[in-house]
N, C-alpha and C positions, 0 to 999 in steps of 0.2 A: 859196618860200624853204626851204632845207634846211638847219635849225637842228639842231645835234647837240650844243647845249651844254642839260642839264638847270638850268632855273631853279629854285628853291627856294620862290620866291614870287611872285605875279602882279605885286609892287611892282617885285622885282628883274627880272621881265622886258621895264619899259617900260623898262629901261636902251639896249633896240635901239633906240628910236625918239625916245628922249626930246632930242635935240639936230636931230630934224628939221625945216626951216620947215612951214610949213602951207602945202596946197594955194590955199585962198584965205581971205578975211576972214569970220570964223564969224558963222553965219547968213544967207551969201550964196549959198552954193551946195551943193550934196552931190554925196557922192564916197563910195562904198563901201570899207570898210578892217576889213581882221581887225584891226587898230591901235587902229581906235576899239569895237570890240568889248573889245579888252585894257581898254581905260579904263573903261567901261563895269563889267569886271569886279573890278577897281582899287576904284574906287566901290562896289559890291556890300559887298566885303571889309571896305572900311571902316566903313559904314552897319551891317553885320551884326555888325561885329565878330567875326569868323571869318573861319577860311582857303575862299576862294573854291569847291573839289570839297566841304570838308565844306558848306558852306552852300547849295549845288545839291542835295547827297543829301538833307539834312533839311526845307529846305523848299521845295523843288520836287517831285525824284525819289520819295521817300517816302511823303509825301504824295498823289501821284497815283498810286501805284500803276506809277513807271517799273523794274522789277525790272531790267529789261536794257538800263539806262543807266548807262555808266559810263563815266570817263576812260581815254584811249585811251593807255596806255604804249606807247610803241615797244618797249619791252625789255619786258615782260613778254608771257606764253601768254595770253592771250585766250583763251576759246570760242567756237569760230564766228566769230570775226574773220576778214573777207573780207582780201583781197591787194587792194591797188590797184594800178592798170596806168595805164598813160601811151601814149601815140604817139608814138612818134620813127624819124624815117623812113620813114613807112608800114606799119612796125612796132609791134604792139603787145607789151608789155613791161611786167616788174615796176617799178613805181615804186619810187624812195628813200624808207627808210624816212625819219621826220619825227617830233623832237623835238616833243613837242604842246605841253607846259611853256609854251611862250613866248606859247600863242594858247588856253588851255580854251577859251576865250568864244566863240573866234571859228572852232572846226571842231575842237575837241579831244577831242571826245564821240564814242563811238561808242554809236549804238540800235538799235531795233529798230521795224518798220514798224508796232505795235502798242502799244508806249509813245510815237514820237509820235503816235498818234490822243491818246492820255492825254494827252499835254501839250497837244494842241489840243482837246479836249476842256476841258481847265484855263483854258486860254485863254477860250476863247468862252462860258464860263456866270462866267467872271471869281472861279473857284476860288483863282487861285494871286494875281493882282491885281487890283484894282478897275476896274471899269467904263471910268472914266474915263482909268486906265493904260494899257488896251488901246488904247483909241480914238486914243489918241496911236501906239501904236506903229503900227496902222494907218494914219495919215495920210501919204499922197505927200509925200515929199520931192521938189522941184525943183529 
């Protein structure tokens, strides 16, 4: 999807999908979705009571020592922000750029090969959530 409109809040971004049916009856099947990533971040914001990038930076990124984790502006200069490419027509090409606003949760981060080791590192000794958080997020969905 090539969102060019900037959201303000992760609230006002579920306004894209928020009149969608559901794929099937929940708890019946999975289906992969930057969608339900958004909800997920929805949820965050609210539990945190903060805005969703501030509450990634303070108690995720910071925390772990992610220095070169940050949200990915389309309109702003980056450091070292790679170009994405696409294939079209056995052509390879600059992709469209991509309003991130509507998905942080769900691909909006740009890092580094060295702050994710830190976040799985965070992960797997259950730094940043408990034990028993991981294990769920671990388990197969079918």
């Amino acid at each position: 999807m090539n969102c060019i409109r900037r959201y303000k809040s992760v609230g006002e971004s579920l306004t894209i999908f928020d009149r969608d049916s559901l794929l099937f009856k929940p708890g019946t099947a999975y289906g992969y979705s930057t969608y339900g990533y958004s909800l997920v971040s929805a949820v965050i914001e609210a539990a945190g009571q903060t805005e969703f990038l501030t509450y990634m930076r303070l108690t995720i990124f910071e925390p772990l020592g992610m220095s070169h984790t940050l949200a990915d502006y389309s309109d702003s200069i980056i450091a070292n922000r790679t170009r994405f490419y696409e294939h079209r027509q056995a052509q390879l090409v600059n992709a469209a750029q991509v309003e991130n606003s509507y998905k942080w949760a769900g691909g909006g981060f740009l890092s580094t090969p060295s702050d994710l080791v830190h976040l799985g590192q965070g992960l797997l000794n259950n730094t940043i959530l408990k034990g028993q958080t991981v294990a769920l997020l671990f388990t197969p969905q079918y």
